[in-house]
C-alpha positions as CSV (number, residue, x, y, z in Angstrom):
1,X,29.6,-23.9,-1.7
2,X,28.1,-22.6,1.5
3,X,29.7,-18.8,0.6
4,X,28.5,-19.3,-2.9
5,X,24.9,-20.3,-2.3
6,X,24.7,-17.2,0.1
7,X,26.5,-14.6,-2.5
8,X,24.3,-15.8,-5.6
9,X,21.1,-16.0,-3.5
10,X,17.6,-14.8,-5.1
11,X,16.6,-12.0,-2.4
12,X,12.7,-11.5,-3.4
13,X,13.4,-7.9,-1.6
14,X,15.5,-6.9,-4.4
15,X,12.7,-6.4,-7.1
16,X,9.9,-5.3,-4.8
17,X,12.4,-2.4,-3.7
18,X,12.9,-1.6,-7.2
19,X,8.7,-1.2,-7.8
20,X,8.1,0.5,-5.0
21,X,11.3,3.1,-5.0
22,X,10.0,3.9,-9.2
23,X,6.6,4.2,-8.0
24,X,7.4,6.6,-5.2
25,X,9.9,8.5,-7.9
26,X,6.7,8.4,-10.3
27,X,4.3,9.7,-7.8
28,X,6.5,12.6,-6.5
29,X,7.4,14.0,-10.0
30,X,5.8,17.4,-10.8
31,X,4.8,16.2,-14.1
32,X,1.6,16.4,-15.4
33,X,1.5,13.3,-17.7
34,X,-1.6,11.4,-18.2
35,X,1.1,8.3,-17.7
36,X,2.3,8.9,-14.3
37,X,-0.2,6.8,-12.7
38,X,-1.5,3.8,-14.1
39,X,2.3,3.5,-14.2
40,X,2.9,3.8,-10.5
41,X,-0.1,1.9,-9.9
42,X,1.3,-0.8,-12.2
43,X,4.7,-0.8,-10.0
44,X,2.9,-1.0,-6.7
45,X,1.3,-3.7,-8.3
46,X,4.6,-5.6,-8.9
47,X,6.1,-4.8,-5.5
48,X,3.1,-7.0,-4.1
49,X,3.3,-9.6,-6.5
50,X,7.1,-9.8,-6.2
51,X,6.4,-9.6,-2.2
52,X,3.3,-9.9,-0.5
53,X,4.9,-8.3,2.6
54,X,4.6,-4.6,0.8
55,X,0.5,-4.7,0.3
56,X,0.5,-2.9,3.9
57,X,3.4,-0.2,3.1
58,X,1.9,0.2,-0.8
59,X,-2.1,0.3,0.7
60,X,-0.1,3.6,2.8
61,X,1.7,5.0,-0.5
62,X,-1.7,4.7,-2.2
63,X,-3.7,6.7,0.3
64,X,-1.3,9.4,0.5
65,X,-1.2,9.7,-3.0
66,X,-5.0,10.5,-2.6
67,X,-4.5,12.8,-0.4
68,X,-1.0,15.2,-2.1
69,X,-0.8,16.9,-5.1
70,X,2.8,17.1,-6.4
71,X,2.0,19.7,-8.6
72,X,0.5,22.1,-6.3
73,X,2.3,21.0,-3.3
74,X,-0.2,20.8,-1.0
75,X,-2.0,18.2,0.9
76,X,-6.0,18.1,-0.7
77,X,-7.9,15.3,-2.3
78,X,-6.2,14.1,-5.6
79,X,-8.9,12.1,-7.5
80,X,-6.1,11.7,-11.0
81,X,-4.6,9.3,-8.8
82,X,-7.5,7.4,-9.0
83,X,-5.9,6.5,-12.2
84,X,-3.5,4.0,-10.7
85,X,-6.4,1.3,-10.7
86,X,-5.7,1.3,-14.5
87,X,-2.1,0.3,-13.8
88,X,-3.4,-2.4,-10.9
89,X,-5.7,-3.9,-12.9
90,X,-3.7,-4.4,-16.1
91,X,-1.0,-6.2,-13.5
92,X,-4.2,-8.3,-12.3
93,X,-5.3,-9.4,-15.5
94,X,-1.8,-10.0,-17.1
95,X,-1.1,-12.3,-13.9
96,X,-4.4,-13.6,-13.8
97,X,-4.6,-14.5,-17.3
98,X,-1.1,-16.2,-17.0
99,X,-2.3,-18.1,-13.9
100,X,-5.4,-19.1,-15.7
101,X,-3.9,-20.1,-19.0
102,X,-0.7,-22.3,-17.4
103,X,-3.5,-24.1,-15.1
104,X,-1.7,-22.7,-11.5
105,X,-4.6,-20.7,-10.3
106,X,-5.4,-23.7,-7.9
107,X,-2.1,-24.1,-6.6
108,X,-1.9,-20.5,-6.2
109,X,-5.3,-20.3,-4.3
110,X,-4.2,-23.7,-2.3
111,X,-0.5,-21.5,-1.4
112,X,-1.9,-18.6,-1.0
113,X,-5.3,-17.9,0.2
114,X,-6.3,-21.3,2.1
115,X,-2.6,-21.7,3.4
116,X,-2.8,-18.2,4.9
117,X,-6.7,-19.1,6.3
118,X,-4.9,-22.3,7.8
119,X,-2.2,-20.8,9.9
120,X,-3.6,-18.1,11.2
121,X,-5.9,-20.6,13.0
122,X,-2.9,-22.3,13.8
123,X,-1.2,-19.0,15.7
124,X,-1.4,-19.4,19.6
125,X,-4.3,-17.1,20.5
126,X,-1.5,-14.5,22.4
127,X,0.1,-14.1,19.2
128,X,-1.4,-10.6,18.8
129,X,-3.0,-8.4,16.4
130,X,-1.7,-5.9,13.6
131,X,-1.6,-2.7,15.8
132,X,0.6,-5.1,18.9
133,X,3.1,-6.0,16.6
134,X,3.1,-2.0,15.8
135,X,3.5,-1.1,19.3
136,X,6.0,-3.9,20.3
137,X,9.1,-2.2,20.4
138,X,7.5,0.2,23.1
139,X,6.3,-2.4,24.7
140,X,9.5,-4.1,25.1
141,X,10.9,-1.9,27.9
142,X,14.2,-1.0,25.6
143,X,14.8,2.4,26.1
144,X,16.8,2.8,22.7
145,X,13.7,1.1,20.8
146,X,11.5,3.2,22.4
147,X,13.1,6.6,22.0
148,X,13.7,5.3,18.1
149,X,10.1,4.5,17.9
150,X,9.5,7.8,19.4
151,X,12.0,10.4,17.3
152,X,10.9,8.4,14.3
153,X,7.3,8.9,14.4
154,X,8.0,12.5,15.3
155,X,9.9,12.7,12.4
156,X,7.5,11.0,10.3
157,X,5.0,13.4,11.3
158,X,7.3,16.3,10.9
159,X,8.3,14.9,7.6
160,X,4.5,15.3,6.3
161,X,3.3,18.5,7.8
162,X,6.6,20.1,6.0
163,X,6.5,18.2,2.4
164,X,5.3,21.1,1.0
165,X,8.5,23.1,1.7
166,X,11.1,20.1,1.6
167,X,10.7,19.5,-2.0
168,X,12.8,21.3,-4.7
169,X,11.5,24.0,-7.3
């Protein structure tokens, strides 16, 4: 039983994976659909509903998308992809709506919000802010973390400055 419980188990990484990866797809297509982003916004959406632990990597996505135009190539202010609060807010008021209509929004509020509210006060006062838990690994005096840590934000940045260039025609 114990091998079969693991091998069958509901992984809530699976779907939000799935959202995310077909948003990203969406947003880095050249095409110049009217669809292409309410639809990514619709998928960042459900990678945040399916887990909460993506709104920080999909608030990122989101922002660069402001910021690149796949079409061009080139790194300026996108205002189109302003579109994707059409897709975010039709996931809202679906999930809403079906919160509202099968009487959970209290529960969900109780889970969610005031849960969340409740143990944070609860945290020992040394248990650090967003930007420590960032800088952790360098912090933690392993030099293969930090040299990791290092070579991939080099990389990251390296990644950016040449996206131009590193996509195909």
């Amino acid at each position: 039983p114990g091998f079969v419980l693991s091998a069958i188990e509901y992984r809530i990484d699976v779907p939000a994976n799935l959202f995310f990866f077909a948003a990203i797809a969406i947003l880095l297509t050249r095409a110049q659909s009217w669809w292409r982003f309410p639809v990514a916004g619709a998928l960042l959406s459900l990678a945040v509903l399916s887990n909460v632990r993506f709104a920080p990597l999909v608030f990122v996505v989101a922002g660069l998308a402001f910021f690149r135009d796949p079409i061009e190539q080139r790194w300026r202010l996108h205002p189109r992809a302003l579109w994707m609060a059409a897709g975010v807010a039709l996931v809202g008021t679906i999930f809403v709506s079906y919160l509202l209509a099968t009487g959970a929004w209290t529960p969900f509020v109780d889970g969610v919000i005031r849960y969340n509210l409740i143990s944070e006060k609860l945290l020992p006062a040394d248990a650090g802010s967003f930007f420590s838990r960032l800088l952790l690994p360098v912090m933690s005096r392993d030099p293969a973390i930090i040299m990791l840590w290092i070579l991939g934000s080099i990389g990251a940045v390296f990644a950016l400055r040449r996206m131009r260039t590193a996509m195909p025609e």
